[in-house]
Every structure is written in C-alpha cells, then in structure tokens.
C-alpha positions, 0 to 999 in steps of 0.5 A: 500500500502506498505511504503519503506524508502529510506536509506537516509530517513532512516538516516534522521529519525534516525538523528532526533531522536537522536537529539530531544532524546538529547533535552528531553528524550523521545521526539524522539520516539514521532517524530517516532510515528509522522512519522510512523502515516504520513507513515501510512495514506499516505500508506492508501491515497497515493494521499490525499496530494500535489504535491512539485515537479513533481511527488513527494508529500509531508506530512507535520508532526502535531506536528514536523517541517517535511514533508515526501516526496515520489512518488507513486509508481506501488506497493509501496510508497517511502520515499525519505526525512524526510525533516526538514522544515526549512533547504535547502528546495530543497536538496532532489531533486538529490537523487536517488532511494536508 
C-alpha cells in the first residue's frame, strides 16, 4: 500500500533531522532510515499496530523517541505526525488532511 506524508509530517521529519544532524553528524539520516523502515512495514501491515485515537494508529520508532501516526486509508496510508514522544502528546489531533 502506498505511504503519503502529510506536509506537516513532512516538516516534522525534516525538523528532526536537522536537529539530531546538529547533535552528531550523521545521526539524522539514521532517524530517516528509522522512519522510512516504520513507513515501510506499516505500508506492508497497515493494521499490525494500535489504535491512539479513533481511527488513527500509531508506530512507535526502535531506536528514536517517535511514533508515526496515520489512518488507513481506501488506497493509501497517511502520515499525519512524526510525533516526538515526549512533547504535547495530543497536538496532532486538529490537523487536517494536508
């Protein structure tokens, strides 16, 4: 199934990325690889990980404090956050489908 980001999701991916970049040289290409690998196996087993809220999912990252949250959707998953795990939790829920 095919993966589309949100824009807003988009932002928050390239945000991390320049920011562990700053951390150590290097490590935001990992977080990249680390969230196309979740998009990769929620694209292959969209219903494999839990509802967060209503009919949103979340997959939670192994080696950084994210979570990807999406909606299946009737030809496609949708990216809505890339969500660091310890910041508003719930900030996400008003967003629209863009």
């Amino acid at each position: 199934m095919k993966v589309i980001f949100s824009t807003y999701a988009r932002l928050e991916l390239e945000d991390a990325v320049h920011f562990y970049d700053l951390e150590y040289k290097g490590l935001g290409q990992q977080f990249k690889a680390e969230v196309r690998k979740a998009a990769s196996m929620i694209s292959e087993y969209p219903e494999a990980w839990t509802i967060d809220r209503g009919d949103i999912r979340k997959c939670l990252l192994h080696k950084f404090p994210y979570k990807l949250l999406y909606s299946i959707e009737k030809d496609h998953v949708f990216i809505i956050a890339v969500a660091h795990l310890h910041r508003r939790p719930d900030y996400w829920i008003d967003r629209e489908n863009t």
